[in-house]
Structures are given as structure tokens and as C-alpha cells.
SETOR-160634 format. One record per residue (C-alpha): residue in one letter; x, y, z. Coordinates in steps of 0.001 Angstrom, whole numbers, plus 524288, in hexadecimal, padded with zeros to 5 digits. Layout:
@residuo A; east X; north Y; up Z
...
//
This chain:
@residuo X; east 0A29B; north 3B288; up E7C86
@residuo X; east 0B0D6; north 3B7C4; up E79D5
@residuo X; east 0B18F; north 3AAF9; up E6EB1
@residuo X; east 0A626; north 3B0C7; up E6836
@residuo X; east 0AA3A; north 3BE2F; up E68B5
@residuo X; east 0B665; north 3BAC1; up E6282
@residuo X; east 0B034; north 3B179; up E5680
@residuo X; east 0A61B; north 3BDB8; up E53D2
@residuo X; east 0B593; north 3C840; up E54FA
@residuo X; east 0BA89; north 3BD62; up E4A3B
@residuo X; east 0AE91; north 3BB97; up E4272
@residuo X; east 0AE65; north 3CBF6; up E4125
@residuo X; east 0BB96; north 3CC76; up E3E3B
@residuo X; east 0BAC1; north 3C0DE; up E3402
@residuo X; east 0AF59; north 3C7B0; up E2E01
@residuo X; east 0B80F; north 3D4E4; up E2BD2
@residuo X; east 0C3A3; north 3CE99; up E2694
@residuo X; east 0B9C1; north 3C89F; up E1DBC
@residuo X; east 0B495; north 3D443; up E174A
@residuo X; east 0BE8F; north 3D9F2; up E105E
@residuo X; east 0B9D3; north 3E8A7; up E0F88
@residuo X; east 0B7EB; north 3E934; up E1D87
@residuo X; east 0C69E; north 3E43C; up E1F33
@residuo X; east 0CA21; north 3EE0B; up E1547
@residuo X; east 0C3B2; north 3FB7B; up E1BC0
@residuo X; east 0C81B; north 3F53D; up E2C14
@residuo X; east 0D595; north 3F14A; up E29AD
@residuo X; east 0DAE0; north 3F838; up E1C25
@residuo X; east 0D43C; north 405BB; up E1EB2
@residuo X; east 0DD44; north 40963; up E28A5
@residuo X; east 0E90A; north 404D8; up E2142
@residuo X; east 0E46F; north 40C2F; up E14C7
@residuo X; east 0DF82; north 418A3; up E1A9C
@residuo X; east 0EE36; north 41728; up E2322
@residuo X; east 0F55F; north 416E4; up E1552
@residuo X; east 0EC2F; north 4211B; up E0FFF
@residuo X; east 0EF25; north 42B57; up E19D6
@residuo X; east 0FD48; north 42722; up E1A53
@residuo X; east 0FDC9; north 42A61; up E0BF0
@residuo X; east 0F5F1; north 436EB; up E0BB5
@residuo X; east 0FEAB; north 43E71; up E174C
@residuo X; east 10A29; north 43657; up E156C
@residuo X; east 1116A; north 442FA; up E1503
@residuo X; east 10E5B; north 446D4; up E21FC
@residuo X; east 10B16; north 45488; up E1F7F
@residuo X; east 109EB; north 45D65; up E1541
@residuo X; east 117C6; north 45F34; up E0D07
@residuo X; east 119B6; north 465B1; up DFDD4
@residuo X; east 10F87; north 46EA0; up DFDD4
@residuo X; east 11086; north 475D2; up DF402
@residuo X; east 11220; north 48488; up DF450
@residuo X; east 117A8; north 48F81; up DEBBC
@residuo X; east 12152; north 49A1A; up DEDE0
@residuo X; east 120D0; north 4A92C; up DED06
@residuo X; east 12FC2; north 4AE88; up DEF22
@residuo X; east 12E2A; north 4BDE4; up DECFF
@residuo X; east 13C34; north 4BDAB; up DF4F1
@residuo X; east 14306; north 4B5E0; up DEBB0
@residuo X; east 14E96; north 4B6C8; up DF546
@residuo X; east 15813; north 4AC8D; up DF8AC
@residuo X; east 1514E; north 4ABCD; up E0613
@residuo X; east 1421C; north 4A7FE; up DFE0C
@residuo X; east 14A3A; north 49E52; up DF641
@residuo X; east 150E3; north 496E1; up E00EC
@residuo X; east 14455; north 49602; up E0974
@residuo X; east 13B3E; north 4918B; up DFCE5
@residuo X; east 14651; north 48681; up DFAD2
@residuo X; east 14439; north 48295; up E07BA
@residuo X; east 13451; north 48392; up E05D8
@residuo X; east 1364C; north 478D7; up DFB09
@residuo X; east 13E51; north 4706C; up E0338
@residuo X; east 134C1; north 46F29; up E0D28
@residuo X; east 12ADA; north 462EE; up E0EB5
@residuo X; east 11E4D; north 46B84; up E1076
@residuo X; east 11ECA; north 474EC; up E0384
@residuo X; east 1229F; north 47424; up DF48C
@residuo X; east 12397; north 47F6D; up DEE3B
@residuo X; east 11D5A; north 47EA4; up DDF62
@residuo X; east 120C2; north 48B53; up DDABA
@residuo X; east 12352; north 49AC6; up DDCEE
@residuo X; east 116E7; north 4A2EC; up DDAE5
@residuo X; east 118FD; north 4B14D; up DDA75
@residuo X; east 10EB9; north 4B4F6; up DE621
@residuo X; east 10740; north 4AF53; up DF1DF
@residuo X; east 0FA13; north 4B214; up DE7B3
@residuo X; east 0FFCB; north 4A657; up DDE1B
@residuo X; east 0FC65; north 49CEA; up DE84A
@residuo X; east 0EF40; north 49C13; up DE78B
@residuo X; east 0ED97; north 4961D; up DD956
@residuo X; east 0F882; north 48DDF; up DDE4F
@residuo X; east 0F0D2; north 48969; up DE915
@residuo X; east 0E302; north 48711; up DE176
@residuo X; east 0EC96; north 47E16; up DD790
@residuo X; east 0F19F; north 475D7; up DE2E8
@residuo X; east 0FDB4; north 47A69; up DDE74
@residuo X; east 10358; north 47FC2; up DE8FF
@residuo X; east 0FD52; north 481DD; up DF804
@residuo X; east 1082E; north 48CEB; up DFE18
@residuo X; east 11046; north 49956; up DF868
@residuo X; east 11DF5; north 49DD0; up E012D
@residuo X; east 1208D; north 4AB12; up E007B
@residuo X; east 12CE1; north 4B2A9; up E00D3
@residuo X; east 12808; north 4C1AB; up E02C1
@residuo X; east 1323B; north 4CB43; up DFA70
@residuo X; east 13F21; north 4CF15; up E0260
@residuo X; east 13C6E; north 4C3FA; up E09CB
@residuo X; east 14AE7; north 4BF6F; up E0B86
@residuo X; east 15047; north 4CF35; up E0EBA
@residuo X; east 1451A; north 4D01A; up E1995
@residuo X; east 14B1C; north 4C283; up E1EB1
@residuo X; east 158F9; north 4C8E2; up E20C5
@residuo X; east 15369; north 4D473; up E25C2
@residuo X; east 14E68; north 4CD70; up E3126
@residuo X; east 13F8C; north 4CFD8; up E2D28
@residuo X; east 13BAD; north 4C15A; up E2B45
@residuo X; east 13244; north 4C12B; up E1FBE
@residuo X; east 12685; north 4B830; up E2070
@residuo X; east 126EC; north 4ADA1; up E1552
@residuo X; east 11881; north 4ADFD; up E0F70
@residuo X; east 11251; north 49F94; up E0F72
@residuo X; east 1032F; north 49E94; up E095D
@residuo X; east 0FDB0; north 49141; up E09C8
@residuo X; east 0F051; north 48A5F; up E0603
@residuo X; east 0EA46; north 4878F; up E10DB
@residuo X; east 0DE26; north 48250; up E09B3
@residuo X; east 0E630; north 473E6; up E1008
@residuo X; east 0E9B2; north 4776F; up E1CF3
@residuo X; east 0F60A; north 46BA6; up E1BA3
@residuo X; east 0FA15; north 47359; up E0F46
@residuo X; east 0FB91; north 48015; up E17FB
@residuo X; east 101C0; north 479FD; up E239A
@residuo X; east 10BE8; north 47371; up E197A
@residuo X; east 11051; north 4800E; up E147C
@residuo X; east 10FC7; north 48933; up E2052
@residuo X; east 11970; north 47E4E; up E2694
@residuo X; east 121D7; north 47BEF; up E1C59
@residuo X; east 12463; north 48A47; up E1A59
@residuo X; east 126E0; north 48B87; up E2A78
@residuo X; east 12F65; north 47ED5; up E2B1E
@residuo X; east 1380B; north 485C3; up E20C0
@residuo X; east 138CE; north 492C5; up E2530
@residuo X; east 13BB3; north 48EEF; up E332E
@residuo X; east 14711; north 486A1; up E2F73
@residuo X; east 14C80; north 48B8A; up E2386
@residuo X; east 14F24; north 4977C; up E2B71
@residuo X; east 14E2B; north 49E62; up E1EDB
@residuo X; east 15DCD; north 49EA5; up E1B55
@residuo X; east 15ED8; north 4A9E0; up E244C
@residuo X; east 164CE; north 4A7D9; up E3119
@residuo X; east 16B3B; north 4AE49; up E3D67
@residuo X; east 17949; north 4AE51; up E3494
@residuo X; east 17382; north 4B337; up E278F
@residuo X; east 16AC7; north 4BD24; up E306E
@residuo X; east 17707; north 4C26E; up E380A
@residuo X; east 18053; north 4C2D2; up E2B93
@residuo X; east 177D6; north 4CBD2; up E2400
@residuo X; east 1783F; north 4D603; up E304A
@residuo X; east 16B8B; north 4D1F7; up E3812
@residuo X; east 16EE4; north 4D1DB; up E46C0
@residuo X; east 16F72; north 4C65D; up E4F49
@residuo X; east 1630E; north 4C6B7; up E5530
@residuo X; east 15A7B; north 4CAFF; up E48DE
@residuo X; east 16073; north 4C145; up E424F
@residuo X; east 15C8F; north 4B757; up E4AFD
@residuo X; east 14E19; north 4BA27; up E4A97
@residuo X; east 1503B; north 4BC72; up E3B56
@residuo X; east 155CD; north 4AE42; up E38FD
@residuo X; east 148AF; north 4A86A; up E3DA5
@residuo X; east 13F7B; north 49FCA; up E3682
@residuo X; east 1357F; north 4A78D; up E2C97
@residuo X; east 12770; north 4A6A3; up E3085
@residuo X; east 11E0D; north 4A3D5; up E2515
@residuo X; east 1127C; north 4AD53; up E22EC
@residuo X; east 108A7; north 4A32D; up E1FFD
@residuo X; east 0FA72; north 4A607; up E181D
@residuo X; east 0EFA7; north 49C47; up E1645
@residuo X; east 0E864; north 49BB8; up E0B24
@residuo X; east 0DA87; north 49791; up E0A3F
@residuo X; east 0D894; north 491D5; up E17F7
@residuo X; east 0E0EB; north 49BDB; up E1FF0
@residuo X; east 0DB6C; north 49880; up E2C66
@residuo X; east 0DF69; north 489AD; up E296B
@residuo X; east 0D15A; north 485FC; up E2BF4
@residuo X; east 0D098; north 47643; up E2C6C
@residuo X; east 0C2A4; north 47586; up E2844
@residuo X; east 0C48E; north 47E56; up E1C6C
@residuo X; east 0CF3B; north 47339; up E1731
@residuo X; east 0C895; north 467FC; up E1AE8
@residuo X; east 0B9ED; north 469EF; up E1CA4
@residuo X; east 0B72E; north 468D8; up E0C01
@residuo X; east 0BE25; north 45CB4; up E0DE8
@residuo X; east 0B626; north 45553; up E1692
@residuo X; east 0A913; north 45970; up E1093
@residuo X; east 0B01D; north 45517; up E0287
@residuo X; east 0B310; north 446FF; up E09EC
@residuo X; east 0A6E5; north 44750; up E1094
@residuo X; east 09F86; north 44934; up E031C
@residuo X; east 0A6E9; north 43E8B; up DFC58
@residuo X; east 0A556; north 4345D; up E077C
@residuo X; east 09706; north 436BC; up E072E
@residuo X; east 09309; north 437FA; up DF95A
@residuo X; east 09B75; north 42AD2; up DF736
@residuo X; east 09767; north 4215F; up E032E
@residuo X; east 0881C; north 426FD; up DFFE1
@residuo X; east 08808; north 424FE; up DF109
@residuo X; east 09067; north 418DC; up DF22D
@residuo X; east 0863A; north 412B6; up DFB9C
@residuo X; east 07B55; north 41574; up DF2C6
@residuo X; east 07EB6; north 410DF; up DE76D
@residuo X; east 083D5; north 40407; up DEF60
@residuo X; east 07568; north 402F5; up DF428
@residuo X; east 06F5B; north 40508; up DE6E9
@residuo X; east 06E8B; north 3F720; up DDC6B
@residuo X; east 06A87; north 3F4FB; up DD03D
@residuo X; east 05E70; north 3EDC7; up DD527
@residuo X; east 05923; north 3FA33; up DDB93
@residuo X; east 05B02; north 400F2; up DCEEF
@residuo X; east 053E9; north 3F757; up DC60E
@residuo X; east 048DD; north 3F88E; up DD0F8
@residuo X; east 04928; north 406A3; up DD19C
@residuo X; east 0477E; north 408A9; up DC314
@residuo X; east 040E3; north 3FC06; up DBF2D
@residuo X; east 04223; north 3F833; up DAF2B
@residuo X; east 04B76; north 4023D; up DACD5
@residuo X; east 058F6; north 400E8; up DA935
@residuo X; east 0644D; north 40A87; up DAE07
@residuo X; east 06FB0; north 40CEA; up DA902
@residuo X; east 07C42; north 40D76; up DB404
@residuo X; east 07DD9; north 41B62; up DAEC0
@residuo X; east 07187; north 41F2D; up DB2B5
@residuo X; east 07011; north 4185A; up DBF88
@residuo X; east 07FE3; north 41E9F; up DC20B
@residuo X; east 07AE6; north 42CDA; up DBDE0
@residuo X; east 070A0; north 42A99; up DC543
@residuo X; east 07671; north 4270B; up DD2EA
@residuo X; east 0814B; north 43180; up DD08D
@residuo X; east 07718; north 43C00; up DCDCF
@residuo X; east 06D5E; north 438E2; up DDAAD
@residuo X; east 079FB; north 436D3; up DE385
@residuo X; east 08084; north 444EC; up DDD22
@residuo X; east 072DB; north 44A56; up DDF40
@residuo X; east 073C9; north 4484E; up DEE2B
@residuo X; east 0813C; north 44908; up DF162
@residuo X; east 08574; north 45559; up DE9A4
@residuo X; east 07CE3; north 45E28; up DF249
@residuo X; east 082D7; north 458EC; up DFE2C
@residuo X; east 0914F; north 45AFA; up DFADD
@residuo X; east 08CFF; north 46802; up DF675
@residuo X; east 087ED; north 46CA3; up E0275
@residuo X; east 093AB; north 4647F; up E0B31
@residuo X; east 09E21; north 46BB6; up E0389
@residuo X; east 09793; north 477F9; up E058E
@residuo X; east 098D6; north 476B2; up E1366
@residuo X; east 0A60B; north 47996; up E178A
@residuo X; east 0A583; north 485BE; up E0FEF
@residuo X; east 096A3; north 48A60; up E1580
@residuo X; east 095B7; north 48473; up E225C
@residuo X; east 0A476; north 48392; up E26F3
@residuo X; east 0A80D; north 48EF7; up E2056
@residuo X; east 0B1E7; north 48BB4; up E1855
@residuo X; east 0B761; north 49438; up E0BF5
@residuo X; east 0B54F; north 491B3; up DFE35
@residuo X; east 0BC42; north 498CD; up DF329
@residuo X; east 0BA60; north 4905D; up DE67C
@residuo X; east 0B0C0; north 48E04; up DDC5F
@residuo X; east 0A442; north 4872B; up DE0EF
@residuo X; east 09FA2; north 48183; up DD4E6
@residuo X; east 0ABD3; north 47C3C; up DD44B
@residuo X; east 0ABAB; north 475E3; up DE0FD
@residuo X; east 09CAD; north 46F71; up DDE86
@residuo X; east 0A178; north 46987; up DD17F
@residuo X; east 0AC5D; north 461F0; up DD839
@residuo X; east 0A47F; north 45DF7; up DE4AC
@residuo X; east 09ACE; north 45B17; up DD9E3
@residuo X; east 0A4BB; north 45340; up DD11E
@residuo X; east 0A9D9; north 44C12; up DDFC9
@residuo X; east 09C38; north 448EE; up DE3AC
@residuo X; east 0999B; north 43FA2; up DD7AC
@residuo X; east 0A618; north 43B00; up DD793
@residuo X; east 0A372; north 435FE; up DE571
@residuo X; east 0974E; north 430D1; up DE241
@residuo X; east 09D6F; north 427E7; up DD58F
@residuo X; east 0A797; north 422A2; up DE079
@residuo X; east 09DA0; north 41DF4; up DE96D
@residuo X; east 09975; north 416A4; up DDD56
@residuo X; east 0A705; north 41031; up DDCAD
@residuo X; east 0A5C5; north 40EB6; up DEB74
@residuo X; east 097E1; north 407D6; up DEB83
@residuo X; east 09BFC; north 3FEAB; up DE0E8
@residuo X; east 0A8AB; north 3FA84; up DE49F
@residuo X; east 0A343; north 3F825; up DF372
@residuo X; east 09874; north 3F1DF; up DF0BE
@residuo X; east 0932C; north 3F54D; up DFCB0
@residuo X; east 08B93; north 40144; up E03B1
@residuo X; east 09268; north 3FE52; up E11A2
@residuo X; east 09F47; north 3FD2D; up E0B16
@residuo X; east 09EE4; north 40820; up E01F8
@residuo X; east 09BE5; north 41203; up E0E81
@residuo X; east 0A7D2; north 40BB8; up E1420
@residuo X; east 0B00B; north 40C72; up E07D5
@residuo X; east 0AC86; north 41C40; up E063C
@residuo X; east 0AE72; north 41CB1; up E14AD
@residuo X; east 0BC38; north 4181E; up E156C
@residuo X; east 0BFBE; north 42018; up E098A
@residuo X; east 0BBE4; north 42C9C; up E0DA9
@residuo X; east 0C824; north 42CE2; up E169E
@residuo X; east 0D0C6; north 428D2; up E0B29
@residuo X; east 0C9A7; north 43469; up E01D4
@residuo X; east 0CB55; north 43EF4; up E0C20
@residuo X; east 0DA7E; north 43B64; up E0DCA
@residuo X; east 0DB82; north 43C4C; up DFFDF
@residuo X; east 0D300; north 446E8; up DFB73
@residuo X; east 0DD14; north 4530A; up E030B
@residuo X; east 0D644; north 45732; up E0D58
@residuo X; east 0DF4A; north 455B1; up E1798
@residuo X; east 0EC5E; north 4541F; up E1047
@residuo X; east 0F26A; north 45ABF; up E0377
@residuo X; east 0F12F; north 452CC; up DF749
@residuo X; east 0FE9E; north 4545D; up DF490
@residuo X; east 103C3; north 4533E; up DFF7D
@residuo X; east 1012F; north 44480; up E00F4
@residuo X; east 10899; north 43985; up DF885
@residuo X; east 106CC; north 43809; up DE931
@residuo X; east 0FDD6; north 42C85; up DEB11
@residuo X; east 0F5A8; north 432D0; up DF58F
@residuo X; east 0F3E5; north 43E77; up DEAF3
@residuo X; east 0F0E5; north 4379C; up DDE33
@residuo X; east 0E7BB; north 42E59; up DE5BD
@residuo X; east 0DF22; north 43BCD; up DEC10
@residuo X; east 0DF15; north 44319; up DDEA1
@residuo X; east 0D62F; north 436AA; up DD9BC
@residuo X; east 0CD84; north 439A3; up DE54A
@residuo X; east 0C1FE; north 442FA; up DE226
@residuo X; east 0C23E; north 44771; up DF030
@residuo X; east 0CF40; north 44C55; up DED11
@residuo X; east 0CBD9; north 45571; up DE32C
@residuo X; east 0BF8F; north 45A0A; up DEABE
@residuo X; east 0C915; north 45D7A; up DF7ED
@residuo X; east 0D31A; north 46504; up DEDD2
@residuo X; east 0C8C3; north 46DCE; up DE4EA
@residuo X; east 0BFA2; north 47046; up DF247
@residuo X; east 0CB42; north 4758F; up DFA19
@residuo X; east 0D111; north 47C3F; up DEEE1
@residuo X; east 0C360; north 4829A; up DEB34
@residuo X; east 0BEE7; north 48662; up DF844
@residuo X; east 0CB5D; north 488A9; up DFFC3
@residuo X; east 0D3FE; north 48EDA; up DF568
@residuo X; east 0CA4E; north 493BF; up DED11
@residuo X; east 0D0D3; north 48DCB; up DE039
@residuo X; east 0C8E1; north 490CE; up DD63D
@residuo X; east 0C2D4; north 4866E; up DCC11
@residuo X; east 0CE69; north 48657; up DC37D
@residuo X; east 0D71A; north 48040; up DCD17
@residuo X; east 0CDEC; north 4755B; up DD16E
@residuo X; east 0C975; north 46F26; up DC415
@residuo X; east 0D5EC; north 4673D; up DC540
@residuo X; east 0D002; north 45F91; up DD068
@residuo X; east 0C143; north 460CB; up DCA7C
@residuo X; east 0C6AC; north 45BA5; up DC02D
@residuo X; east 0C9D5; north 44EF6; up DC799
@residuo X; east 0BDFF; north 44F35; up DD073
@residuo X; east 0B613; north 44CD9; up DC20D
@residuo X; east 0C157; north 443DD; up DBBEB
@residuo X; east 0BEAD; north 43B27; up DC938
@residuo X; east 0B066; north 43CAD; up DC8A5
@residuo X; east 0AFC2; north 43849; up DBB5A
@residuo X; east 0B94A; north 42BA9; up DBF7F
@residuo X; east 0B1CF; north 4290A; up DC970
@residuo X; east 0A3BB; north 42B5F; up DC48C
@residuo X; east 0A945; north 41F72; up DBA2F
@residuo X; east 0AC6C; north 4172E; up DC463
@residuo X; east 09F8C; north 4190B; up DCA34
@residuo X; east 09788; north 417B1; up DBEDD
@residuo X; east 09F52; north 40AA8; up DBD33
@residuo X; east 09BBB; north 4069F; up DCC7A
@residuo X; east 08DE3; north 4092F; up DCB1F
@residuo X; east 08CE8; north 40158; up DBEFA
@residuo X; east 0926E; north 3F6A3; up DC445
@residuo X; east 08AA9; north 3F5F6; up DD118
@residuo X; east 07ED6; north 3F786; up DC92F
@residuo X; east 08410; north 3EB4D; up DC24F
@residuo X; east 08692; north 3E2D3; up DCCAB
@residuo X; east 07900; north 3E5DD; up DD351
@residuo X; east 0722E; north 3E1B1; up DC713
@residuo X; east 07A64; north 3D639; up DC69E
@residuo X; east 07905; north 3D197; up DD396
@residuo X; east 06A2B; north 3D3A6; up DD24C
@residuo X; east 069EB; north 3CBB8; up DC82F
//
């Protein structure tokens, strides 16, 4: 009995090692998702975010501490803006995520022994973005010290003792915008339902048309000849037909059930989950064709979904991961969806700022819908050859 059991353990494992996707997806998944997330928050945490600076001091003091701002690992500052109300553009560009501000007389009420609060308004539409910035700005102010200490205090007249509690580390006066109650479903929720919808609408469509030949066509329209145009229009228009309505009503969800806020444009909005839609249904094309296989397809989309999700922003800053990492999301469509989504329902940017990444969402679509026009052909060829 224990012989036996051990030739059927070596026959299994000789049968795995023999199939080389299954030896692919058991022992190289780990390995490649390992590298993947390696890659993606190789940084450890957030660092460079960018953020703009409003000095209404303009004081020796303002100077000195925005120096050391720049210096710092967490922020970069882009610019000066002229007000805390020039960051909200800034923020619906993606061009900067923070303002510092230095309120007026700022340095004076510092030597009288008042301690001014340095202003600090953040996007907190990212909750990593926020948590950058608000510790950045306390990691400097706590050990910078601010140039002003128990010496510099004394000499200009302050007594001992005020000029003790006086040389103490600022305190930030922090203000959230568009999630001020840092509310983790708000940030992540439209997320999931976008990875949810692509996972679906790609393992379905690509095990459909995997299932479908050109034999059951020639039976299903006997004597008739179709074009691969038509029969792609075709499948693209039935599978749209049925899967449009869905991701309508799942995106709607966090916003009516869950209760989450939506400032943008909705047309806006349905045109790009209409525009991601299709373009997920040409890649399960690509999938189908290049698997071969209904099982493995479902497997293939499976294992992927991890790698889109990593990719796509969800959970980590764009650019806060490596070059690579970046240029290898922006090709993503689930990229673009995550960026105009938040930015249109969190921030409220209005359609202006978000045709950048519609933009791409069609460019890919249209790449894509190529490639899968190409796929379908080409399965439709091989079924009529191997019928014949």
C-alpha cells in the first residue's frame, strides 16, 4: 500500500511538471506576484508628494522652515500659489495634493511667545497621500525646532521660563479635503466594484467566445456567408448589451447604497465606464484566443486581477512607485478608470480635467478593440480549418 501510494504521489507530480501552464501559475505566480509587489511599494511608504506653498509671512523664519519642507523625503514642493483656494485646480490636475501655509506676522507672533499654527490642507481623496503630508510637515516642525530656541528666545528679552515653552515644536493645523473624516470605504469602495467589473466582464466574455466555433455558426445561419466584421460587431454588441447595465447599476452603488459622495459630471463618468466596458470585452478576445482554452482563460483573468488592482492605484500613489511600475499602469485601462472615478466623485474635478485620462481610456480601447478584432478572426480561422 505505501509503494502504490507513492507511484500514484510521482505519477501526479510527473503529470504537473508536464504541463507547462500549470507549472507556470503553481511555481512562477508566487515569484512574479513577489517581484510585482516588491516593485509597486518598493519605496516603503509614501515620499515626494507633491504640494505647493502659500508664504503670506515672507519672513526669514517661513523661508528657513519651507527649505527644510523640500528637504524632506515625504513632500516636494512644485510651486508658491498665492492662497489656500489655488489648491483645488491644483489638485483636480494631479498637480499637486497639499498647500503649507505661513499666516501673515507669522515669524513676530513666534518671538512673542504666541506660537502660530502653520496651516497644512491636504487631499485626502487618497488617504496615503494625506498621511504623507500631515507627517512630513510634523517630522519637520518637531525637529527643525523652527530656528528659534531657548538662546535666541532669551537674547531678544523673553524670560527663562516663557522661553522655554516658546522654543517648542509648532503644531500643524491640519484640514482634509474631500474625505475629512478619512473614510476608508469612500477611497477604496469605487475601486473594488471597478476591479470587480473588469474581472467579470473579461473571464464571462472570454469564456463565451472560447465556447463558440465556426461550425456552430455555419449551422446557426445555414448557406449564408459572414463576414468577421459582422460576426465581431455582433458578439461585441450582445455582450455590451448585457454587461453595460450591470456596471451601471454596480458603480452606482457605493454612491446610493453605501452612501458615498459624488461631485463630478455623470455623463462624464458613464462615457468612460462605457468606453472601459468594451475595452474589457476586446481583451477577453485576446484572452480567449491566446488561451485556447475556457478553463485556462478563467484562470489567466483570475491570476491577473491581482496584478491589475496593484497597478491600477487603488491602494498606492501612481507616482509614488518606480518609473517602470508607472509607465507599465498608465497602459492599463483600469488605471485611467481608478484616476477619472476618484477625481470625479471625490474631488469633484470637473470634465475638463479628466479628458486627459478619457482620452487614453478611448486611445486603449481602440488598441485593444484591434487586437481583438484580429483574435476573433483568427479563432474563427482555425475552427474552420480544423473542421475541415
Amino acid at each position: 500500500m505505501p509503494n502504490l501510494w507513492f507511484r500514484l504521489c510521482l505519477r501526479e507530480l510527473k503529470r504537473i511538471l508536464g504541463d507547462r501552464r500549470i507549472v507556470v501559475l503553481l511555481l512562477g505566480g508566487p515569484f512574479f506576484y513577489a517581484v510585482l509587489f516588491g516593485g509597486v511599494y518598493w519605496n516603503g511608504r509614501t515620499k515626494q508628494v507633491p504640494i505647493v506653498i502659500v508664504d503670506q509671512d515672507h519672513s526669514h523664519l517661513s523661508r528657513d522652515l519651507t527649505t527644510a519642507l523640500n528637504a524632506s523625503e515625504n513632500v516636494k514642493i512644485v510651486g508658491w500659489v498665492n492662497s489656500t483656494d489655488d489648491l483645488l485646480p491644483l489638485v483636480r490636475r494631479e498637480i499637486a495634493y497639499a498647500c503649507i501655509f505661513f499666516p501673515p506676522q507669522f515669524e513676530r507672533d513666534m518671538l512673542a511667545g504666541k506660537q502660530p499654527r502653520i496651516g497644512v490642507v491636504s487631499d485626502a481623496s487618497n488617504i496615503l497621500i494625506a498621511g504623507s503630508v500631515a507627517n512630513g510637515v510634523r517630522s519637520v516642525l518637531a525637529t527643525y525646532q523652527v530656528g528659534i530656541d531657548r538662546i535666541g528666545l532669551e537674547t531678544s528679552g523673553m524670560p527663562v521660563e516663557a522661553a522655554g515653552i516658546s522654543a517648542m515644536p509648532l503644531q500643524p493645523a491640519i484640514r482634509l479635503l474631500f474625505n475629512p473624516t478619512s473614510n476608508y470605504s469612500f477611497f477604496i469602495l469605487m475601486g473594488l466594484v471597478c476591479i470587480a467589473i473588469q474581472s467579470v466582464t473579461r473571464m464571462g466574455c472570454g469564456v463565451a467566445l472560447e465556447l463558440d466555433s465556426a461550425d456552430q455558426l455555419s449551422r446557426a445561419f445555414p448557406g449564408i456567408r459572414l463576414s468577421n466584421a459582422m460576426v465581431f460587431a455582433s458578439k461585441v454588441a450582445a455582450t455590451a448589451a448585457l454587461a453595460l447595465p450591470v456596471a451601471y447599476c454596480a458603480i452606482a452603488l457605493p454612491f446610493i447604497l453605501f452612501g458615498a459622495p459624488y461631485r463630478g459630471n455623470v455623463f462624464v463618468l458613464l462615457v468612460a465606464l462605457t468606453v472601459f466596458v468594451v475595452s474589457q470585452i476586446f481583451i477577453a478576445y485576446i484572452y480567449a484566443y491566446l488561451c485556447k482554452s475556457a478553463v485556462l482563460c478563467t484562470q489567466i483573468h483570475m491570476f491577473m486581477s491581482v496584478v491589475m488592482f496593484t497597478l491600477s492605484g487603488f491602494t498606492w500613489p501612481y507616482y509614488a512607485a518606480p518609473v517602470a511600475i508607472q509607465r507599465i499602469a498608465f497602459l492599463t485601462p483600469l488605471f485611467h478608470m481608478n484616476c477619472l472615478i476618484r477625481k470625479s466623485a471625490l474631488v469633484g474635478a470637473p470634465a475638463s480635467s479628466l479628458y486627459p485620462h478619457l482620452t487614453m481610456l478611448v486611445v486603449l480601447c481602440i488598441l485593444t478593440g484591434i487586437w481583438g478584432y484580429t483574435a476573433v478572426c483568427n479563432k474563427m480561422k482555425t475552427d474552420a480549418q480544423g473542421r475541415a
